[in-house]
C-alpha positions in Angstrom: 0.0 0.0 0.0 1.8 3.3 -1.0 0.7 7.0 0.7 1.2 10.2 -0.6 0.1 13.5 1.5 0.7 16.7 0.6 -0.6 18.5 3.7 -4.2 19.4 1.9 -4.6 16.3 0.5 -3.2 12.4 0.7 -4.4 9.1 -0.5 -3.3 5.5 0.4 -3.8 3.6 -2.9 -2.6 0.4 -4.8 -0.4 0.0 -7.6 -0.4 -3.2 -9.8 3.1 -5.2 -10.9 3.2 -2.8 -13.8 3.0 0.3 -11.8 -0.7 1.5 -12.6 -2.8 2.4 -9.7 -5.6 0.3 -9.3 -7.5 1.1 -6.1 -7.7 4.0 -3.9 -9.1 6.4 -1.1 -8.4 9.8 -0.4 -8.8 12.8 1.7 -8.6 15.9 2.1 -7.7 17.8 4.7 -10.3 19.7 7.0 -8.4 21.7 9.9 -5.2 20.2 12.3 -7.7 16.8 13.1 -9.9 16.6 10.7 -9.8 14.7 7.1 -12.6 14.7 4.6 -13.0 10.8 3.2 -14.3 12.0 -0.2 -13.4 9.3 -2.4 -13.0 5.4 -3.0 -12.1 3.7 -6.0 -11.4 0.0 -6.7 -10.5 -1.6 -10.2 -13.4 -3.7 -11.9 -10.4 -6.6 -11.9 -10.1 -6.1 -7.8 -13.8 -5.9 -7.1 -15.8 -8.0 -5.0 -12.6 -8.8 -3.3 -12.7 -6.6 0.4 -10.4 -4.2 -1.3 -12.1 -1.4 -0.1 -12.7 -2.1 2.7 -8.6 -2.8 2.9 -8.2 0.7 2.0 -10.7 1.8 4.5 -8.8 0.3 7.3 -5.8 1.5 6.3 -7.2 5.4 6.5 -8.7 4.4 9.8 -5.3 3.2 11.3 -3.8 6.4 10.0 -6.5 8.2 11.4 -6.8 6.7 15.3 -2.7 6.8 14.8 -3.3 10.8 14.0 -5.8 11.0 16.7 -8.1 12.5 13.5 -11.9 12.3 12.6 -12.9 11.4 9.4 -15.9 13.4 7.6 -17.2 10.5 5.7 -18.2 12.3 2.0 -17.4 9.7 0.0 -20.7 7.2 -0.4 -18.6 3.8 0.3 -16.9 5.5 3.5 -20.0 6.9 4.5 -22.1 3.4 4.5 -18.9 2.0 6.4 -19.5 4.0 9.0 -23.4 3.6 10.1 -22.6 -0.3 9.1 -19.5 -0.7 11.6 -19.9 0.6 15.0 -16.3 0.2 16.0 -16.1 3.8 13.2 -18.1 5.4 15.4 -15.4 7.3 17.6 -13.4 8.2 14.4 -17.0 10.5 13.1 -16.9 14.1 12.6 
């Protein structure tokens, strides 16, 4: 899983063996401890497959590392959240 963050906006994504990014989530940033989840995108090839939710997990350990809330915009994130309760404490 690569990250890039630019300090107004990151994503974590996936790359494949050739290099071309084929899954993603990013953010943007919304103060010092808030990020905006705003978008999800997963390959056709990788669907089906929990890679979403791999990505989601990945932004939530960086956010409860962070000690951040997440502002869930994005439609997958925002279903995550009143699906899981463990998100619940990560909520904007």
């Amino acid at each position: 899983m690569q990250h890039i963050d630019n300090g107004r906006n990151g994503k974590f994504f996936i790359l494949n063996e050739a290099g071309q990014r084929i899954a993603e989530i990013s953010y943007v940033w919304r103060g010092d401890k808030t990020i905006d989840a705003n978008h999800t995108w997963v390959d056709d090839s990788l669907r089906g497959q929990g890679t979403a939710r791999q990505l989601l997990d990945v932004l939530v350990n960086f956010a409860r590392e962070k000690h951040l809330k997440i502002i869930p915009s994005c439609s997958y994130v925002a279903v995550m959240f009143k699906r899981d309760q463990s998100l619940g404490d990560l909520a904007a």
